[in-house]
C-alpha positions in Angstrom: 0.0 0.0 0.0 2.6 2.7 0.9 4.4 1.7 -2.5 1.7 2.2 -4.5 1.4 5.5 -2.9 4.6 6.5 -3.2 4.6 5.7 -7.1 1.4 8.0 -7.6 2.9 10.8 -5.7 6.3 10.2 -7.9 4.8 10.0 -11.2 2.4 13.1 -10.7 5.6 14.8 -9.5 7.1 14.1 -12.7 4.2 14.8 -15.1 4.5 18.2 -13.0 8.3 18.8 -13.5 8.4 17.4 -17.2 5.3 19.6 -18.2 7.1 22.7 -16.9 10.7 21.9 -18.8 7.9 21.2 -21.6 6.9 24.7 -21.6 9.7 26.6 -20.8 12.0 24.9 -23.5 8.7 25.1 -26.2 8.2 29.2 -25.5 12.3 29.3 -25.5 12.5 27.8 -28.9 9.5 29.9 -30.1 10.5 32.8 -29.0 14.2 32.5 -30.4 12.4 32.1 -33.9 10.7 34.9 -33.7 13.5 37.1 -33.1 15.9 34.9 -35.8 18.4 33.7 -32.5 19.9 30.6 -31.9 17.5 28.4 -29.4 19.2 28.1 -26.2 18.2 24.6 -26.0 17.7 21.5 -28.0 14.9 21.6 -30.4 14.0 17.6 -29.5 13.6 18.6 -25.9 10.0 19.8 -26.2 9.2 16.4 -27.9 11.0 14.8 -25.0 9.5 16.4 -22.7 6.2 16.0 -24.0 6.7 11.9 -23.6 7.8 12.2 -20.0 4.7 14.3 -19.6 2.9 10.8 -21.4 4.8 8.3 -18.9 4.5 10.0 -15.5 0.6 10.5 -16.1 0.5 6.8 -17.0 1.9 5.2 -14.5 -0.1 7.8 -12.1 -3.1 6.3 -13.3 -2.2 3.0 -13.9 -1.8 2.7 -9.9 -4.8 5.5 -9.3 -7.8 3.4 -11.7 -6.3 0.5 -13.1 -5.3 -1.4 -10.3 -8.2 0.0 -7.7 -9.9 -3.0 -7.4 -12.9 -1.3 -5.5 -14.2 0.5 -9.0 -16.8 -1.2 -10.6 -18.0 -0.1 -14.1 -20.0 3.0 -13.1 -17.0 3.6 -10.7 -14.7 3.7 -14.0 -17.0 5.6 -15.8 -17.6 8.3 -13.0 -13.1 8.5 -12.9 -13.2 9.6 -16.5 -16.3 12.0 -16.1 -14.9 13.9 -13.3 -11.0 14.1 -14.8 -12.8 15.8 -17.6 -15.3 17.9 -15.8 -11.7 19.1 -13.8 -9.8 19.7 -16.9 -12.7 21.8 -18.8 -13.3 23.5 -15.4 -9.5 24.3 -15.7 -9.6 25.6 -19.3 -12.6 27.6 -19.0 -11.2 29.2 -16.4 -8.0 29.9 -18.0 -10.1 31.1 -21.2 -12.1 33.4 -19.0 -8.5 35.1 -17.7 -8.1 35.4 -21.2 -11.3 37.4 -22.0 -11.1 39.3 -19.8 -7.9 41.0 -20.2 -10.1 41.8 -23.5 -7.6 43.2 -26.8 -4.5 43.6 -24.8 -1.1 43.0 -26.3 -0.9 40.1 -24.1 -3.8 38.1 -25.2 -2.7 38.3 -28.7 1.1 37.5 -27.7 2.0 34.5 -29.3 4.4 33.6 -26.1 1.2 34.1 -24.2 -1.0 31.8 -26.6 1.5 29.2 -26.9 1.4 28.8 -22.8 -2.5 28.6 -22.7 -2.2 26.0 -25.3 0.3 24.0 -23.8 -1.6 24.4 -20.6 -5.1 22.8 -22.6 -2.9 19.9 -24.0 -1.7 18.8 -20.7 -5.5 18.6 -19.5 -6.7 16.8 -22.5 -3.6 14.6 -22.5 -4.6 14.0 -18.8 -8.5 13.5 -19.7 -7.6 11.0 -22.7 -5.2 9.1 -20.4 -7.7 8.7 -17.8 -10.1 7.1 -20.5 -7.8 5.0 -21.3 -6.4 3.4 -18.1 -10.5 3.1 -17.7 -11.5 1.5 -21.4 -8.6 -1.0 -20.4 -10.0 -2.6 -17.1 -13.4 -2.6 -19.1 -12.1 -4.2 -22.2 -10.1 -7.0 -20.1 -12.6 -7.4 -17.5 -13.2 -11.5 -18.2 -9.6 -11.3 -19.9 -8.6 -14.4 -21.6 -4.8 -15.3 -22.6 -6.0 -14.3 -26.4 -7.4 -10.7 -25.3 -4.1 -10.1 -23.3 -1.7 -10.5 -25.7 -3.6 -8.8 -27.6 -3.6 -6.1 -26.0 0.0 -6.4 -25.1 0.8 -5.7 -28.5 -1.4 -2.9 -28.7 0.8 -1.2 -25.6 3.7 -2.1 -27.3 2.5 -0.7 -31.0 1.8 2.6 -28.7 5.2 3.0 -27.5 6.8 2.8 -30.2 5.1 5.6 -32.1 6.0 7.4 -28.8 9.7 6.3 -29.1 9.3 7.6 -32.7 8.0 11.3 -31.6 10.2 11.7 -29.1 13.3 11.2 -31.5 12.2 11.9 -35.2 13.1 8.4 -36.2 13.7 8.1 -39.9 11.6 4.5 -41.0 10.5 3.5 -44.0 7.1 5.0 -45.5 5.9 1.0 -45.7 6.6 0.4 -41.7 5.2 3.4 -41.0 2.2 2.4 -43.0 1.8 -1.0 -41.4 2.4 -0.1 -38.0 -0.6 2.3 -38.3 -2.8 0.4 -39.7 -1.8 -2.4 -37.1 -3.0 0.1 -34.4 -5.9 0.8 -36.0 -7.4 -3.4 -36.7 -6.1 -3.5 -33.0 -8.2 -0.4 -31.5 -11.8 -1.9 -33.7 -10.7 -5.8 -32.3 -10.1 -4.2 -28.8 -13.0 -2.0 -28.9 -15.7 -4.9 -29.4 -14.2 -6.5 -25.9 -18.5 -5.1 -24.0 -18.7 -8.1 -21.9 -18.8 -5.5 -18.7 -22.1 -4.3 -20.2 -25.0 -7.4 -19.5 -24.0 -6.9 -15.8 -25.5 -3.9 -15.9 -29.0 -3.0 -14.9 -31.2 -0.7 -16.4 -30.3 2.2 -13.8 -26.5 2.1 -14.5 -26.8 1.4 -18.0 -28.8 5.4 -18.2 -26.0 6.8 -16.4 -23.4 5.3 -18.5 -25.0 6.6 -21.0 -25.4 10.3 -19.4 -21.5 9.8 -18.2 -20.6 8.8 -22.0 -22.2 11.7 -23.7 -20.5 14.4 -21.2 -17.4 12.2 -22.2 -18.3 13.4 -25.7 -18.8 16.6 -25.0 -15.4 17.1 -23.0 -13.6 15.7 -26.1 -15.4 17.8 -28.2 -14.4 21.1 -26.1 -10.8 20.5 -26.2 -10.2 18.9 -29.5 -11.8 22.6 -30.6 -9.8 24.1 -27.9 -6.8 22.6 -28.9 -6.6 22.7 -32.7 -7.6 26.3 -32.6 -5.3 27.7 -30.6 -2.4 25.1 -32.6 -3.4 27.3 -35.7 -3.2 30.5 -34.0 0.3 29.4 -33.5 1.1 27.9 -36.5 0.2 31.0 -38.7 3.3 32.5 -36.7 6.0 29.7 -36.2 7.3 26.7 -38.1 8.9 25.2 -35.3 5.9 25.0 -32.7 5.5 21.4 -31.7 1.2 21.4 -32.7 -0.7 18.2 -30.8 -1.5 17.0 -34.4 2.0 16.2 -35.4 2.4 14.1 -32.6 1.1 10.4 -33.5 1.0 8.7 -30.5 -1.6 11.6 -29.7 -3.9 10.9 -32.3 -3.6 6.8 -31.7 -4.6 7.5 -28.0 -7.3 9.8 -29.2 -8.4 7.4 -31.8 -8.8 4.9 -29.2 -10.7 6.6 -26.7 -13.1 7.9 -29.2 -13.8 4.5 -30.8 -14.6 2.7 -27.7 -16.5 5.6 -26.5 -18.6 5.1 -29.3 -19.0 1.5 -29.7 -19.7 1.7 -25.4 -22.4 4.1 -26.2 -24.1 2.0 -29.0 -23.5 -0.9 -27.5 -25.5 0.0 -23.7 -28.0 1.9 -25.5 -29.2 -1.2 -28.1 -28.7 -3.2 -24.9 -32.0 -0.9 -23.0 -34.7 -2.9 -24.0 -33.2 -6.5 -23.2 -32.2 -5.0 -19.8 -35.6 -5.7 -18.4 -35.5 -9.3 -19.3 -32.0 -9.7 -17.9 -32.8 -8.0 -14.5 -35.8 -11.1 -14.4 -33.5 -13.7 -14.8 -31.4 -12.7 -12.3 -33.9 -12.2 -9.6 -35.2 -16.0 -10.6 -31.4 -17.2 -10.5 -31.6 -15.1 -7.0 -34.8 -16.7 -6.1 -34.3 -20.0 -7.3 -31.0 -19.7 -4.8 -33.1 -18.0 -2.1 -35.2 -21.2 -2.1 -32.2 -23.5 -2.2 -30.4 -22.4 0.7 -33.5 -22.0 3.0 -32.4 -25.3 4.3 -29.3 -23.1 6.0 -30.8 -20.0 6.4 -34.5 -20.4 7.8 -35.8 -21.8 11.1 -38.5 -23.4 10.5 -40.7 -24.8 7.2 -43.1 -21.5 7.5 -40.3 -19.5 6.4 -39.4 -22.2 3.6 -43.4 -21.4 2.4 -42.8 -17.8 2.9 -40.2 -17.4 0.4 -41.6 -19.4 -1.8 -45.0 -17.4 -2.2 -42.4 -14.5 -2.3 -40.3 -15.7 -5.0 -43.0 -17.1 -7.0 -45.1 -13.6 -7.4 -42.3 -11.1 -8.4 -40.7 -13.7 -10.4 -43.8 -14.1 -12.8 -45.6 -11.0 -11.9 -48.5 -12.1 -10.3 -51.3 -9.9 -8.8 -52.1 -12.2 -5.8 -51.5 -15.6 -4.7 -52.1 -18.5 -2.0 -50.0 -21.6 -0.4 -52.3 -24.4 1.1 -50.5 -27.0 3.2 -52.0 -29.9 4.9 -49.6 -31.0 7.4 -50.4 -34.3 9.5 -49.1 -32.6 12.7 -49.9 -29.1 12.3 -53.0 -29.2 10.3 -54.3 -26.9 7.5 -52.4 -23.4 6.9 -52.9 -21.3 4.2 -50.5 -18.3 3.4 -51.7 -15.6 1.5 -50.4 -12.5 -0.9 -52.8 -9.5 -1.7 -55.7 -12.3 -1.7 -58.1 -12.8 0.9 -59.0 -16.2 2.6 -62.5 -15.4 1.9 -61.3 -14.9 -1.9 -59.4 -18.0 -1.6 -61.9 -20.1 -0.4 -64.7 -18.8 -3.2 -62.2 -19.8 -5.7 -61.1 -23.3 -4.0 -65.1 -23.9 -3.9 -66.3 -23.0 -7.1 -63.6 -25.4 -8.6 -64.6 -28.2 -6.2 -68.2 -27.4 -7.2 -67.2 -28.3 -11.0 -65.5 -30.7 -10.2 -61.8 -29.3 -11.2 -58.8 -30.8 -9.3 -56.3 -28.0 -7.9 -52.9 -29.4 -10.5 -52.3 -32.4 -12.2 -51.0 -35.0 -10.0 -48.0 -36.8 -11.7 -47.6 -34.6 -15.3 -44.7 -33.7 -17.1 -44.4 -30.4 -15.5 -47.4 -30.9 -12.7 -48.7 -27.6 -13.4 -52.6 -26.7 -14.5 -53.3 -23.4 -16.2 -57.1 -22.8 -14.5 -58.0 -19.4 -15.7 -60.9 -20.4 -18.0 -62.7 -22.0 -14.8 -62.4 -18.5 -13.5 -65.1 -16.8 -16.1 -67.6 -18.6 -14.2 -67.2 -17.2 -11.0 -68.9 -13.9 -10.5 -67.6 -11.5 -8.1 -63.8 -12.3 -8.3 -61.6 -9.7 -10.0 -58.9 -12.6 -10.9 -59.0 -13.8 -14.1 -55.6 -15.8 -14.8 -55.1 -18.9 -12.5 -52.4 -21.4 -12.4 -52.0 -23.9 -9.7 -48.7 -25.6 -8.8 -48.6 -29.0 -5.9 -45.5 -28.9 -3.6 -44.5 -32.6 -3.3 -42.4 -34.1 -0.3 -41.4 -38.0 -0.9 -43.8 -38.6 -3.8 -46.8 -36.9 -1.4 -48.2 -33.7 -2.0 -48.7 -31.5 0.7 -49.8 -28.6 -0.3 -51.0 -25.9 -3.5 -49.5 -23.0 -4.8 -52.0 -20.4 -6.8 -50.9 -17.6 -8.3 -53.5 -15.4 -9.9 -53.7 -12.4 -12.5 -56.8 -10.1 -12.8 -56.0 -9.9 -16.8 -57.2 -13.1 -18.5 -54.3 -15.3 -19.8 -51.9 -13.7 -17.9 -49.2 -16.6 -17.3 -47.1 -18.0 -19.8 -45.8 -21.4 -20.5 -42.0 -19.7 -19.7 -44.0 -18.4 -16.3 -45.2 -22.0 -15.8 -42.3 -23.7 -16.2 -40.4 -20.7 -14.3 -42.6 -21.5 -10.9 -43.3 -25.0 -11.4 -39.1 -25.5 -11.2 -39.5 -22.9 -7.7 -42.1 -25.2 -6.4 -40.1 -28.6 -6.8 -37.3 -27.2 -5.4 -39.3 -25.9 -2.3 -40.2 -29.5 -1.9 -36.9 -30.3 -1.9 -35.9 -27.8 0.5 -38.7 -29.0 3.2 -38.0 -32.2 2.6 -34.2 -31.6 3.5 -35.7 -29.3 6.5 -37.1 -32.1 8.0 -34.6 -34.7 8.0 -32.2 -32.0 9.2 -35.0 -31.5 12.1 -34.4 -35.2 12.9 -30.4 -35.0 12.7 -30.6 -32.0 15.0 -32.7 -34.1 17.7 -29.9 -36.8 17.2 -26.9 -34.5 17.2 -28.3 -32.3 20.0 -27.2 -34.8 22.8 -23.5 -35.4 21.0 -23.6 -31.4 21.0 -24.3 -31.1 24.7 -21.6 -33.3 25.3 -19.1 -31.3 23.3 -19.6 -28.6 25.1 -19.3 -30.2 28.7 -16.0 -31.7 27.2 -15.0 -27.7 26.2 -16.1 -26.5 30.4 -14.0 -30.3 31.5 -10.9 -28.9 29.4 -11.6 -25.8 31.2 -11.8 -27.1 34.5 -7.8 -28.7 34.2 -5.2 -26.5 34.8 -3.7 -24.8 31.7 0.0 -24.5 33.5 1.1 -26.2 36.6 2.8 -25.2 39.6 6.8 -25.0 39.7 9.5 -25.4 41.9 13.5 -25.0 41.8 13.2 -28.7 43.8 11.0 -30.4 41.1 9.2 -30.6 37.4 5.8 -31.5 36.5 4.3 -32.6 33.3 0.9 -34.1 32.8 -1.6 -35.3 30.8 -5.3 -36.4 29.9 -7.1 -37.8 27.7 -11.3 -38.7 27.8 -12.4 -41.6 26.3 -15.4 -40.3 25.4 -16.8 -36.7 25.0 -16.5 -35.6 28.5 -14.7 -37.4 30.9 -14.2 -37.7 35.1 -10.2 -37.5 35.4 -9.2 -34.5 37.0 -5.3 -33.5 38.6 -4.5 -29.8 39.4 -1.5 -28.2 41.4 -1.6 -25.4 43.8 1.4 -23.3 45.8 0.5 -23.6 49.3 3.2 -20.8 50.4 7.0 -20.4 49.3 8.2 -23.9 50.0 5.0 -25.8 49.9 3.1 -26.9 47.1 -0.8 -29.3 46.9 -0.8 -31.8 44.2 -4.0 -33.9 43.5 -5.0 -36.7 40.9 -8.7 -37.6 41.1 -11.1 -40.2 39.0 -14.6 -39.8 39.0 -16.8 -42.6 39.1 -18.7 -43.2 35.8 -18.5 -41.5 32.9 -20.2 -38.6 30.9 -21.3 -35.4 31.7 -22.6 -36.4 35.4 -18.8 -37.6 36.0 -17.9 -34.0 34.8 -20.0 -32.7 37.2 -18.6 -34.1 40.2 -15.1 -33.3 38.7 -16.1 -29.6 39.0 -17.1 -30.0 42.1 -13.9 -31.6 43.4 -11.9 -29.0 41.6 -14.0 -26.6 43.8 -13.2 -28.6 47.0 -9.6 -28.8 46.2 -8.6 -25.1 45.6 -10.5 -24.3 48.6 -9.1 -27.1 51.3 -5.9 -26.9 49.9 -5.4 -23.3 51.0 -5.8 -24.1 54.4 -2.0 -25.8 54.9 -3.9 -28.8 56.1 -2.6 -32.5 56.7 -3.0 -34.6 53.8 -5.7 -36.8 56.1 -7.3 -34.1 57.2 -7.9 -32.8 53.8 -9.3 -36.3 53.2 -11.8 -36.5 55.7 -13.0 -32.5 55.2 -13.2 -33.1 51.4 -15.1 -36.5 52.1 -17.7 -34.7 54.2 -18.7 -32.3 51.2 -19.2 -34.7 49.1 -21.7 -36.6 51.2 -23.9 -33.7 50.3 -23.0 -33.8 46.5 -22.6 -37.0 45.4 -26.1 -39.3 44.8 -25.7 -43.1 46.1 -22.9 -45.6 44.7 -21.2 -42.5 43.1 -17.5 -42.2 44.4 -14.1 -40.4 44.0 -10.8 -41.8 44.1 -8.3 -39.8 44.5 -4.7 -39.1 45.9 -3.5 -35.9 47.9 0.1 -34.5 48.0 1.8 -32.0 49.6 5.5 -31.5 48.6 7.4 -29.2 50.8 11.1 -28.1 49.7 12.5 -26.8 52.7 12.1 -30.1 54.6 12.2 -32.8 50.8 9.5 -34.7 52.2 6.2 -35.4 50.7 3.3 -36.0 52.4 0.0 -37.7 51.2 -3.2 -39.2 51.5 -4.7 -42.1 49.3 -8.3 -42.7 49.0 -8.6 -45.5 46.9 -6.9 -44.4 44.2 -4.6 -46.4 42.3 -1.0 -46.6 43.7 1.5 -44.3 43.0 5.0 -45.0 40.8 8.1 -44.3 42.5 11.7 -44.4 41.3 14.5 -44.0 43.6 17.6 -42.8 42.1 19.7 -43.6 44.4 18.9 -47.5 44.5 17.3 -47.5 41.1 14.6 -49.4 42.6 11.1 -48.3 41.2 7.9 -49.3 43.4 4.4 -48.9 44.1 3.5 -47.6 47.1 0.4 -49.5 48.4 -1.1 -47.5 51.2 -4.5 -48.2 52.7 -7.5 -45.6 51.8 -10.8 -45.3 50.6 -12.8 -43.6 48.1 -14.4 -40.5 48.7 -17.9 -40.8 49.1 -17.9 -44.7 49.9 -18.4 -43.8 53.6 -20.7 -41.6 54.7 -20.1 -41.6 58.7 -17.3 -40.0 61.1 -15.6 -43.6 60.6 -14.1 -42.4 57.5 -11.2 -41.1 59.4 -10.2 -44.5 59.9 -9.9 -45.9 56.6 -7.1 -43.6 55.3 -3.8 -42.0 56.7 -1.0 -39.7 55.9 2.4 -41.3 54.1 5.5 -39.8 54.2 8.7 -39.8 51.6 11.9 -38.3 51.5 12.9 -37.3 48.3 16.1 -37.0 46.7 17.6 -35.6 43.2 16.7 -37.5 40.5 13.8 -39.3 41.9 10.8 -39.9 40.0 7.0 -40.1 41.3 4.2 -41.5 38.6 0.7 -40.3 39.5 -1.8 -42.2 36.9 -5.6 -43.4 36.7 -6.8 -47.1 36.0 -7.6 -46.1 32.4 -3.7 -46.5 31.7 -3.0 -49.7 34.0 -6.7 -51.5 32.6 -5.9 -50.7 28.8 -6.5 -53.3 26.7 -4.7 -54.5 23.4 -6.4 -56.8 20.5 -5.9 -59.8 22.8 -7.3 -58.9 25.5 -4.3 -58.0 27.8 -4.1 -55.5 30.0 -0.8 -53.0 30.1 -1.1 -53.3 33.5 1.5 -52.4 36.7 4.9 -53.9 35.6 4.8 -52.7 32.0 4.3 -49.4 33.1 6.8 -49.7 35.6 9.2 -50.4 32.9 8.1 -47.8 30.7 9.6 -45.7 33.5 12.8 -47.5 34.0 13.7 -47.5 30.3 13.4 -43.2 30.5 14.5 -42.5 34.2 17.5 -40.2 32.8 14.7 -37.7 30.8 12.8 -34.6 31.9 9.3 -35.1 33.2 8.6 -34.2 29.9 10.0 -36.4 28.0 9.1 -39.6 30.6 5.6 -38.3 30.3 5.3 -38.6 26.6 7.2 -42.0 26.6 4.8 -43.4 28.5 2.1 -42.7 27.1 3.3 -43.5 23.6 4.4 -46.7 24.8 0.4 -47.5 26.1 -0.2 -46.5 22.7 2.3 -48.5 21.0 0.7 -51.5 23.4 -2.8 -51.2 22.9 -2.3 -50.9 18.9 -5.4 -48.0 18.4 -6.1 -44.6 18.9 -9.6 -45.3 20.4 -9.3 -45.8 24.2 -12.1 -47.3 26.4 -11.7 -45.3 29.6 -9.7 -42.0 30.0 -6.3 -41.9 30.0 -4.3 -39.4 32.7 -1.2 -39.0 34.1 1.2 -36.5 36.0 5.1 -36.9 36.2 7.0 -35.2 39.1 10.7 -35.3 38.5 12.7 -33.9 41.7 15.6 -32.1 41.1 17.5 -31.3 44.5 
């Protein structure tokens, strides 16, 4: 972005400096031949001058129109009306000046005249390059690889004549002959590139139009302007440089006259289809609107809605009425600018004779029934055509659309609604098995989201100490699951480790796991003894948890000053240890029971506090039964000794790295990706 405004303010810079070395070297060399002396500076340089002029202002568009890609057509269109209404403001105020200094030796100073003309030339050169950058993204909008080279030689045809004005290069009459009439096959092949135009509708093909004609009418001004003040000049000097001498002039003013033209002709022979194109595009738009109901609506009334909607403004119709029978929700009748009294004369009057509402399985189900209508006295409709709206092969309902002119619809009308109709079918028909995947879906949704507040509910970074490292991790076997471990700084040199499993699975399991969470962070706080915590955590959840529901779960406090660890099983599974300095690793089997198994004071009697002294290097395994109970094809379970030597192979690693070995041996064990119960584990790795 900031290059592509740096280039525009360069290039109008340029046009700026090279238009005023144009003039001043142009009135030098005209003023030396008046007075018979040597010009003080090259007679080419005008030329020159004149081409740097060209280039800047190219390039200043290029990047200002060409490569906006916000302009649409009446965008482009509007770019080249208001350069010209700003150069012809310009002029005529320039001209005015001129007036009004009246008959003075000034105004008919050929110095004088020569500045105002170079002045009008660098407008219309402006105005004609502005049309041009425009006519180009017009003629290669849709650009094919035939159209761009094409037009690539055009460019290149262009600069050459440019080259050849700048210098006065001396080529053969022939070349010069060919090379011209090149330019012009390439400006008629170029200019009957209207593709642009059928997009328009019949609003911005008028002011295309309007826009063209002032177009005109700018060219107009300054091609007068131009040549008459060239001649003024000319009647005085031989060396003026005059804007018909220069080719590459009249090749770009060739150009933007011709496709002017032909984009004139071309929108105005295009006004009367413009109509017809405008109602194709609101049935593509309708047809669509219909389609993607499905995605859109909420329920089939609005499906029935569009339909009726779509149906009358894409055929016209004066009034109209959709009848559905529906088993569940009974009879419903929508109407447009028809009463249900109407409706119901109509529906009877055709019963009466005996005239079925559409033809059940035709070619194109449809039944023109406006001649039944000449009957019935009293109705201002004369033009009736009936559609069914099928779902499965069963028609449940009638569309009519009605005309107060007699033979009003159409066969293209017919076929037109008819296709609306079957595709509304289709659309309800959709509806309602979607309906029946959202009531299956709904539960697997629920379930998704209680897995998103379960991810919530683990911690997102654990505690750390200088002492130790921790790594964990979880994963459910099904949408939500019940494993929950956390970590919690107690004070400077303590720290609260937990690893819990919920009894059950499902959303109920996360449930409780919330709740432990809750009962964790606020025990925890409290510096209490590992039993303690225990027995205070299994008297909340007498009050939470329903019959036969439990916790297991294992409570640590690691305290740094002292390297002991302290904890508290309650029927959890036993925890992995490693002792560096022996090598030995072991489980350490402690007594405890499940939170929430007993529900009396005895409680305090079924679990106790543990102590360890830990020592560098030491490793301690926290883990659920999902990883010791998984299962491979045979049958067998991974169990406590091949985790145990999971350990033992990666005792020399980071928590990190034992973590993720373990787990992708279990993997490796178990053979699939799909794991019955939920897999969760936390590796604490002391360091000193």
């Amino acid at each position: 972005m900031l290059k592509a405004k740096a280039i525009i303010r360069l290039s109008f810079l340029g046009s700026i400096i090279a238009w005023l070395i144009l003039v001043f070297s142009d009135i030098t060399i005209l003023y030396s031949d008046m007075k018979g002396l040597p010009p003080g500076v090259p007679l080419w340089l005008p030329r020159l001058m004149l081409d740097f002029f060209i280039i800047s202002l190219f390039y200043y568009y290029k990047y200002r129109i060409e490569r906006d890609e916000t302009l649409n057509f009446t965008d482009l269109l509007w770019k080249v009306f208001a350069t010209g209404l700003i150069a012809t403001v310009v002029s005529l105020v320039f001209r005015l000046g001129a007036n009004l200094l009246g008959t003075t030796k000034l105004v008919s100073n050929i110095l004088f005249t020569d500045f105002i003309y170079q002045i009008n030339l660098a407008l219309f050169i402006s105005f004609l390059l502005a049309a041009y950058t425009s006519w180009k993204r017009l003629i290669l909008y849709h650009k094919s690889k035939w159209l761009i080279r094409t037009w690539m030689v055009f460019e290149l045809c262009l600069f050459i004549v440019l080259i050849y004005d700048s210098f006065q290069i001396t080529i053969p009459e022939t070349a010069n002959t060919i090379i011209l009439i090149l330019i012009g096959l390439l400006v008629i092949v170029l200019s009957a590139n209207m593709r642009w135009v059928a997009y328009l509708n019949f609003k911005q093909k008028w002011t295309c139009l309007l826009l063209l004609l002032l177009s005109f009418f700018y060219l107009g001004y300054f091609i007068y302007t131009v040549t008459r003040l060239s001649e003024s000049i000319n009647a005085e000097s031989a060396t003026f440089m005059d804007f018909n001498s220069h080719i590459f002039n009249l090749c770009l003013l060739s150009f933007v006259v011709v496709y002017s033209n032909f984009s004139f002709l071309v929108i105005l022979f295009n006004l009367p289809t413009s109509s017809v194109f405008e109602q194709k595009l609101e049935e593509v738009v309708n047809f669509q609107r219909i389609s993607q109901s499905i995605q859109t609506e909420q329920n089939e009334e609005s499906v029935y809605n569009i339909l009726l909607e779509s149906s009358v403004s894409s055929v016209f119709a004066d009034a109209a009425w959709l009848e559905i029978q529906s088993s569940t929700d009974g009879h419903k009748l929508f109407t447009y600018k028809v009463t249900e009294r109407e409706s119901k004369d109509i529906r009877e009057h055709l019963k009466n004779h005996n005239i079925s509402g559409v033809l059940d399985q035709s070619s194109d189900r449809t039944k023109n029934l406006s001649k039944h209508l000449a009957s019935l006295k009293g109705s201002r409709f004369r033009s009736l055509v009936a559609f069914p709206i099928l779902v499965k092969g069963e028609t449940i309902g009638t569309l009519a659309l009605l005309k107060e002119l007699p033979e009003g619809f159409n066969k293209e009308m017919t076929r037109i609604v008819s296709a609306f109709a079957n595709q509304a079918g289709i659309s309800i028909e959709n509806f309602r098995l979607m309906e029946e995947a959202f009531q299956t879906e709904r539960y697997k949704e629920e379930l998704k989201i209680a897995k998103t507040v379960q991810k919530s509910l683990l911690p997102t970074s654990l505690e750390s100490d200088a002492d130790f490292e921790i790594y964990a991790f979880a994963e459910s076997a099904d949408e939500v699951g019940g494993d929950y471990y956390d970590t919690l700084r107690i004070n400077d040199h303590q720290i609260a480790l937990i690893i819990a499993d919920v009894s059950g699975k499902g959303t109920t399991a996360a449930f409780h796991m919330s709740q432990m969470k809750g009962i964790f962070h606020s025990l925890a706080q409290q510096e209490l003894d590992p039993k303690e915590f225990m027995e205070r955590a299994n008297r909340a959840l007498t009050f939470c948890l329903e019959r036969g529901s439990f916790i297991s779960a294992t409570y640590f406090v690691v305290d740094s000053r002292t390297k002991v660890i302290r904890y508290c099983r309650a029927g959890h599974c036993p925890v992995l240890y490693y002792t560096a300095s022996t090598g030995i690793t072991e489980y350490l089997k402690d007594k405890g029971t499940a939170l929430g198994m007993v529900r009396s004071k005895d409680y305090c009697k079924l679990v106790e506090t543990n102590e360890i002294k830990y020592a560098p290097g030491d490793i301690m395994v926290l883990y659920t039964d999902g990883i010791t109970e998984a299962k491979n094809q045979k049958g067998e379970e991974f169990d406590y000794d091949r985790l145990a030597a999971a350990l033992r192979e990666v005792t020399e690693k980071s928590s990190q790295e034992i973590e993720k070995h373990i787990i992708q041996r279990l993997y490796e064990f178990s053979g699939s990706s799909e794991i019955n119960d939920d897999y969760t584990s936390m590796t604490i790795k002391f360091k000193g």
